[in-house]
N, C-alpha and C positions, 0 to 999 in steps of 0.2 A: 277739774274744769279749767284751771290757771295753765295745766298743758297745751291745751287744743288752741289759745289764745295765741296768734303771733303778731305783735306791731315792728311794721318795718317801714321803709319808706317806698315812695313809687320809683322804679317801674316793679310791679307786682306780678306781674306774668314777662317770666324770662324764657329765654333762648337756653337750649342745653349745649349748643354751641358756643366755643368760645371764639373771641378773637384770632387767636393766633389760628385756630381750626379752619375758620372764614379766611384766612389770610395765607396760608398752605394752600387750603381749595383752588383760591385764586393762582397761586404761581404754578400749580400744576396745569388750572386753565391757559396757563399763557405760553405752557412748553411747548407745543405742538409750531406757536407761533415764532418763539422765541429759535427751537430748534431748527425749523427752516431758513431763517434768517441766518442763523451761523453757517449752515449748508450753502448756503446760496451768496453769501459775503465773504467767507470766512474767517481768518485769524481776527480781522480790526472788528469784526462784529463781537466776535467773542469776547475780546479784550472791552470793549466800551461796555458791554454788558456785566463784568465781572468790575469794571471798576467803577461803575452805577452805584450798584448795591452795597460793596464795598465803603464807598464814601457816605454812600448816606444809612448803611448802620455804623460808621465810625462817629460820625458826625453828630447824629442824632446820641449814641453813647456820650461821645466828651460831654457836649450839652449839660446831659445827665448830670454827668460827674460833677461839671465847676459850678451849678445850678447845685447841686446838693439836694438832687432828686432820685427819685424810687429808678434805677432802668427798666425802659420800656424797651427795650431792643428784642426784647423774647414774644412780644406779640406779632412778631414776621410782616409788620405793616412797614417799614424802611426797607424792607426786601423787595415788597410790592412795590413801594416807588420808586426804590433805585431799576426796579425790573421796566416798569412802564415806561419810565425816563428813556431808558436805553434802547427798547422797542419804538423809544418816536424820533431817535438819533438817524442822523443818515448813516449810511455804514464806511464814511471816508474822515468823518468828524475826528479830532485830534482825542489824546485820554483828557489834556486838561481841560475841554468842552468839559468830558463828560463829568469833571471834579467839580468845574462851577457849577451847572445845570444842579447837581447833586445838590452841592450845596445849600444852594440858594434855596431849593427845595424842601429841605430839610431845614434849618434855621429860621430861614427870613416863612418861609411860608407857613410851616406843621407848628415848631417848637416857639416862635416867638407869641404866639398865639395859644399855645397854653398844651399841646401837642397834642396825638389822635383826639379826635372827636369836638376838637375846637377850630382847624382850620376851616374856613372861609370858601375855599377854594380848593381842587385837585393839585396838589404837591406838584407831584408828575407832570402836567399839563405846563403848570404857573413857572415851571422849569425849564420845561423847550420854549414856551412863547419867551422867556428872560433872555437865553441863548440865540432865538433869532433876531432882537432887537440887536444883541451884543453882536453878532456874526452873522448876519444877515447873509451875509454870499456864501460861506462856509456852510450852514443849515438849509440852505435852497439847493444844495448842488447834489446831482446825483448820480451815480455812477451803475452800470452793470457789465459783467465781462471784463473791468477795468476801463470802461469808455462811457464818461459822462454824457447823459443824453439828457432830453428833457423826458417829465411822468405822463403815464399816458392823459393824467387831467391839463396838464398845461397842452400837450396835443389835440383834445375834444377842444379846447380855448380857442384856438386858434383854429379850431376847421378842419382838422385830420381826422385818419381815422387810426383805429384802434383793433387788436387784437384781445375780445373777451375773454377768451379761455387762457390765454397766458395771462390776463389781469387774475382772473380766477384762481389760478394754480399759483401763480408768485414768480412769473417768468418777466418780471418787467424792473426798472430802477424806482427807489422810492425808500422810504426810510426802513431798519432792522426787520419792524416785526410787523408793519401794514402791506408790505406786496402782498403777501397770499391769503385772499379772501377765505380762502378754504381751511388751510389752516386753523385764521379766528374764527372760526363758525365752529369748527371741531372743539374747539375751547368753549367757544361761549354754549355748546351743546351741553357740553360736561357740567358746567356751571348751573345753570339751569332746571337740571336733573336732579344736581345736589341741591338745589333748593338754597343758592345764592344771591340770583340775579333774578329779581324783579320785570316779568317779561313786559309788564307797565312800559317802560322810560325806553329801550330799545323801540319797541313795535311804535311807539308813537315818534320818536325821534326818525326813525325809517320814513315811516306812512305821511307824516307832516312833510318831510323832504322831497320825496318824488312827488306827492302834490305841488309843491312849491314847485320844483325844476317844471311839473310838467306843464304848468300853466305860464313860466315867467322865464323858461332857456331861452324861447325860441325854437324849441328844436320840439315840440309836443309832446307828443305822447308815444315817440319812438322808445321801443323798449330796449332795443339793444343800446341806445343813449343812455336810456335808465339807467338799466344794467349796469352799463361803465360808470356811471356815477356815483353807484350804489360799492360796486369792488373796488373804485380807484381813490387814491388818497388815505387818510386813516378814520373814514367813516365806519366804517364794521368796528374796528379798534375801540373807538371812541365812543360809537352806542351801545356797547356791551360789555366794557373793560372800563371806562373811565364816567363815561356819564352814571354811570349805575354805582357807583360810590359811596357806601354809606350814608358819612361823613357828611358830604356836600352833595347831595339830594334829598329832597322832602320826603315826608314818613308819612304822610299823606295817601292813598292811592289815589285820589283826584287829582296830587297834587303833582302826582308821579305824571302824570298822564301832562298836562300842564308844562310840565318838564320839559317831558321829552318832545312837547308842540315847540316851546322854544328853542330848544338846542335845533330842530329841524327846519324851522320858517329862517335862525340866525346862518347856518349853514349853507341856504341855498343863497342867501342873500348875500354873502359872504363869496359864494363861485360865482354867481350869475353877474354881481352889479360892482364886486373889486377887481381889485389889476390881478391880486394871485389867484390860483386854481383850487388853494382849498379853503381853509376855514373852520374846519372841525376844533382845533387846540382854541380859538378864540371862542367860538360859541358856547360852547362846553363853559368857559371861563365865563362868560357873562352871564349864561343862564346858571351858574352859581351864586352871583353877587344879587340872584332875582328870588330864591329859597326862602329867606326870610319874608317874603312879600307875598310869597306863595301859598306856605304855609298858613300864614297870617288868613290868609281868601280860605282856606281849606279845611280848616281845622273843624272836627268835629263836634255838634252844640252838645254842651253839658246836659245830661240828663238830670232832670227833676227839676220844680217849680226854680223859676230866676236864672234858670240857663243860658236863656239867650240875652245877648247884650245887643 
C-alpha cells in the first residue's frame, strides 16, 4: 500500500517537455526569420547575431560562476535572448551595441532577479528598448541595399504609400529579423503545431490592434492600411515570439487573452498618438509589469466549501 503513495509538492501535472526542448523549439522557430535577415543584410547581420548569443551565454555563465551557482546555460533560454535581441537590432548597429544590449539583458534583467522564470520582463525586448534610450539615432536608422531610407511605417506616418508584398516577403529596410512577415509566420506556424505558443495572446494581441487602428488611424477600415500595419514594424515578431513568453505572461487563459488586449490597444496607441511609427518593444514591456495584476483578476476560485475570497 506505502508503494502507490506518492507526496510531492505542486505543480503535480508536468509537461514531458523540458526547458531546453521548448527553448530549441523556439530557435528553430526563429530560423526561417533569422536566415532571411542574414540573406538579405548580410555579413553585419550575421556577425550581431552570433555576437548576441554569444555574450549573453557568456554572461549569463560568468554570473553563474562568481555567484557560485548551478549553470543554467544548458537550458538554451540565453540563446533565445541573445537570438531575439539580434533579430530587433537593425542590421548597421555596431558589435559593441550588440555586447551592451546583451548584457544588460542578461544581468541587469534575467539573472539580477533570480534568472529564468523570475524576470519581470522579456530580457530580449528590456534590451533593445535600453539600447534605444542609449543610441537613439544608431537604433532608428535603417538601411537597404546600403542606403538608409526611412520603414515603410514611418512612410504610412507621414502619408505615403507603401508596397504590401515587398512588406510581406522582406524587401523593405527595418531591423534583422522583422522585414519578412512571411518568414515569422513560417516560424510562428511551426511553433504552434508543436504545441508551444499559446494561440490565446497572439490572436488577441492582432484582433485588439486592427480594432484599435481601425477605429483611431484615421484611415478606417482600409484593409490594405491594415495590412501594412499588421506586416510593418516588429508586430508579427512581437505577438508570436516575444509576447508569448513563458516567463512574463499569465498562466491564465483568461488572462492570456487580457494580454494580448493590452499589448494590442498599447500598440496602436503607441503608432497612432506618438512621434515614432512603432511601439511594439514598449507595449510588450508594459503589459508585462501589468501580469501580476492580471493574474491576480484571473485566477481560478479554489474548489470546495471556503474558496472564494
Amino acid at each position: 500500500m506505502s508503494d502507490m503513495i506518492n507526496v510531492s509538492a505542486s505543480p503535480h501535472v508536468r509537461s514531458k517537455m523540458s526547458t531546453s526542448t521548448i527553448m530549441f523549439l523556439v530557435i528553430i522557430g526563429l530560423l526561417p526569420a533569422g536566415i532571411y535577415g542574414i540573406w538579405q543584410f548580410g555579413f553585419n547581420a550575421a556577425l550581431l547575431i552570433a555576437v548576441c548569443i554569444a555574450t549573453c551565454v557568456l554572461s549569463e555563465l560568468l554570473y553563474d560562476l562568481l555567484m557560485k551557482k548551478r549553470s543554467t546555460v544548458k537550458d538554451l533560454s540565453a540563446v533565445v535572448t541573445g537570438l531575439l535581441l539580434a533579430l530587433n537590432l537593425p542590421p548597421d548597429a555596431t558589435w559593441w551595441m550588440a555586447v551592451i544590449g546583451s548584457f544588460f539583458a542578461i544581468i541587469v534583467v534575467k539573472m539580477l532577479f533570480g534568472g529564468l522564470g523570475q524576470n519581470f520582463m522579456n530580457p530580449a525586448l528590456a534590451g533593445r528598448c535600453f539600447l534605444i534610450i542609449c543610441f537613439t539615432s544608431r537604433m532608428t536608422s535603417f538601411s537597404y541595399d546600403s542606403v538608409t531610407l526611412a520603414t515603410p511605417l514611418a512612410i504610412i506616418k507621414d502619408g505615403g504609400a507603401v508596397n504590401l508584398m515587398d512588406m510581406f516577403l522582406g524587401r523593405i529596410p527595418g531591423t534583422i529579423g522583422e522585414v519578412s512577415a512571411a518568414a515569422l509566420l513560417a516560424g510562428a506556424l511551426f511553433l504552434i503545431l508543436m504545441g508551444i505558443i499559446d494561440f490565446r495572446i497572439p490572436c488577441a494581441y492582432l484582433v485588439s490592434f486592427v480594432i484599435f487602428m481601425g477605429l483611431f488611424s484615421g484611415n478606417g477600415w482600409d484593409v490594405t492600411y491594415l495590412a501594412a500595419q499588421i506586416c510593418g514594424g516588429g508586430l508579427i515578431l512581437g505577438a508570436f515570439f516575444m509576447a508569448t513568453d513563458y516567463v512574463t505572461s499569465p498562466i491564465t487563459k483568461t488572462g492570456r487573452v487580457i494580454f494580448g488586449v493590452c499589448c494590442g490597444l498599447l500598440t496602436g496607441m503607441f503608432r497612432v498618438f506618438s512621434s515614432s511609427a512603432e511601439g511594439v518593444s514598449y507595449a510588450i514591456i508594459i503589459s508585462n509589469l501589468l501580469v501580476p495584476l492580471i493574474e491576480k483578476i484571473t485566477l481560478p476560485k479554489c474548489f470546495g466549501k471556503g474558496g472564494e475570497i
